[in-house]
N, C-alpha and C positions, 0 to 999 in steps of 0.2 A: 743257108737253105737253098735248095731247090726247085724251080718252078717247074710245073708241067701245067698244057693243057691241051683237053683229052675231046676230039671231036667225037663223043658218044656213037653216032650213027655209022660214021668209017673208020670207026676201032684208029684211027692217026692221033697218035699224040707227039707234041713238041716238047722234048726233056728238054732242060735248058743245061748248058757247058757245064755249070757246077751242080746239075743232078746227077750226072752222068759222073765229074770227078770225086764223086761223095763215094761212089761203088768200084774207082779203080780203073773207069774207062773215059778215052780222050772226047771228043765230041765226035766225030765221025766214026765208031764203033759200036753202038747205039741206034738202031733203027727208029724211026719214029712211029712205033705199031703199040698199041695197049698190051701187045702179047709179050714184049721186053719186060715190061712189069711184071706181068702175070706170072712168065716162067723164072723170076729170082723172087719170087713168096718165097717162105718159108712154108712147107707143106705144111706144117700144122698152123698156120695163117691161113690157110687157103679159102675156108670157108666163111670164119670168121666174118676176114677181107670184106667178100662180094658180100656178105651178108648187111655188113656195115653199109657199105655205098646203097644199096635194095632199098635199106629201113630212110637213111638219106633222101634216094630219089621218093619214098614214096610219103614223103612228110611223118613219121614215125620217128624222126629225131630232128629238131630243129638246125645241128647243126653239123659239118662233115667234121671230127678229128678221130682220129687212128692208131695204135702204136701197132706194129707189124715188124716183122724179118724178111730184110732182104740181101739176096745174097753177094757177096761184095767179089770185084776180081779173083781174090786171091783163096778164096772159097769160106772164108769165114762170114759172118753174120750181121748185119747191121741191124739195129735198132733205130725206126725210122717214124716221126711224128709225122701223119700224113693230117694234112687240112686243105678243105678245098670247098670252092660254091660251086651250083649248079648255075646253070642258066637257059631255062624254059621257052621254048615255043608258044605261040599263041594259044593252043591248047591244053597249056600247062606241060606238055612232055617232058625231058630233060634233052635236050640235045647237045648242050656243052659243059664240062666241068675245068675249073682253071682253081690248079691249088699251088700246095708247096709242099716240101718231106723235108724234116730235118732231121739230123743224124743225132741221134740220143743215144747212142753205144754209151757212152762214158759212163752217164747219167744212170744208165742200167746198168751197168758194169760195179759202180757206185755202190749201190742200193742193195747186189747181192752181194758183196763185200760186209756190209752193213750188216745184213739177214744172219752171213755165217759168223761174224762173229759176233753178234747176238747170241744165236744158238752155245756158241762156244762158253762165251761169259754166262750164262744160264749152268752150265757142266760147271765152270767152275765155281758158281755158289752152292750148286748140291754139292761136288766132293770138299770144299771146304766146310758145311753144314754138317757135313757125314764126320769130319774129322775133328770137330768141336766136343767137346763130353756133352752128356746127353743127360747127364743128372749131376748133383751136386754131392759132395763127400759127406761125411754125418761125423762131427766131431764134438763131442760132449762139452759143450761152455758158448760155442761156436755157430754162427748160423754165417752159411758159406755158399755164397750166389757169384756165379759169371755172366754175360751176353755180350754178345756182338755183334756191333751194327754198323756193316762196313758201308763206305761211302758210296762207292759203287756196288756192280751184283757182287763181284768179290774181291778180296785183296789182300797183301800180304798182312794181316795180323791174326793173331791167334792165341790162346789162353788152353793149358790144362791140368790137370790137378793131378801130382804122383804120389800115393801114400807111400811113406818109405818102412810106417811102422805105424800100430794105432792111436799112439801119440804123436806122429812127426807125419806132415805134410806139405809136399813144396808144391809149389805153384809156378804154373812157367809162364812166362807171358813173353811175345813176341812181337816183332814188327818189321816185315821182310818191305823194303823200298817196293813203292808202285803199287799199282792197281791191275786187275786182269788177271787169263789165267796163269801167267808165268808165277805172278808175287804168290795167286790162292796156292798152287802146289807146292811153292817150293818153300 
């Protein structure tokens, strides 16, 4: 993690050596101004951001955390846990906040990893759903049911009925190794 802290009133803040190496830069490359911060947001953090710290300074959230983008040396994105307290004048003002940022890239990185193949294993229980028989065959003497209920959303097994003639019907039944969508299609 990262320390900063941020004298409110003279926009000075102190990064500390590994804020600074979390984004790709040594300790003396890194001014000590809030506007070092400010300009590696992620534009579309940007309002968010201040908005967050506003509802903070002005008691509307009991407490400072954050996730934001900031922009790392080499021009790609960091996902960064910002937390931080205030610390008030006699007035109640905010005059100084002292936090931390931790780098959560992984963690995010993770999670949409997770999403898309969510998404993908959902694809593969409809196209195996889609490829299962939809009714059952009608053979005089005979009452003839299949289901399947795979372990996960889908997976290599599968069942279908080929009449070869109105008295002759084979039944196939399968079981391709694995789970996911390689085993559902193939």
């Amino acid at each position: 993690e990262g320390i900063w802290d941020w004298n409110i009133a003279s926009g000075e803040v102190y990064f500390s050596p590994r804020w600074k190496s979390m984004l790709g830069y040594s300790d003396g490359e890194i001014a000590n101004d809030y506007r070092e911060w400010e300009h590696r947001l992620h534009p579309d953090d940007v309002a968010r951001s201040k908005a967050a710290i506003r509802a903070y300074f002005n008691g509307d959230v009991p407490e400072y955390e954050f996730e934001h983008r900031l922009r790392h040396r080499d021009g790609s994105w960091r996902w960064i846990v910002a937390r931080g307290v205030v610390v008030r004048n006699g007035d109640g003002e905010p005059v100084r906040m002292v936090g931390s940022h931790q780098d959560v890239t992984k963690r995010r990185q993770a999670e949409q990893t997770i999403r898309e193949n969510e998404v993908q294993l959902r694809a593969a229980e409809r196209i195996q759903r889609h490829l299962l028989p939809h009714g059952h065959p009608h053979f005089a003497h005979y009452d003839i049911a299949g289901f399947l209920q795979p372990a996960d959303y889908a997976g290599g097994d599968a069942f279908d009925y080929l009449p070869r003639s109105p008295e002759v019907l084979d039944i196939a039944v399968s079981d391709v190794s694995g789970h996911g969508m390689g085993s559902a299609l193939l």
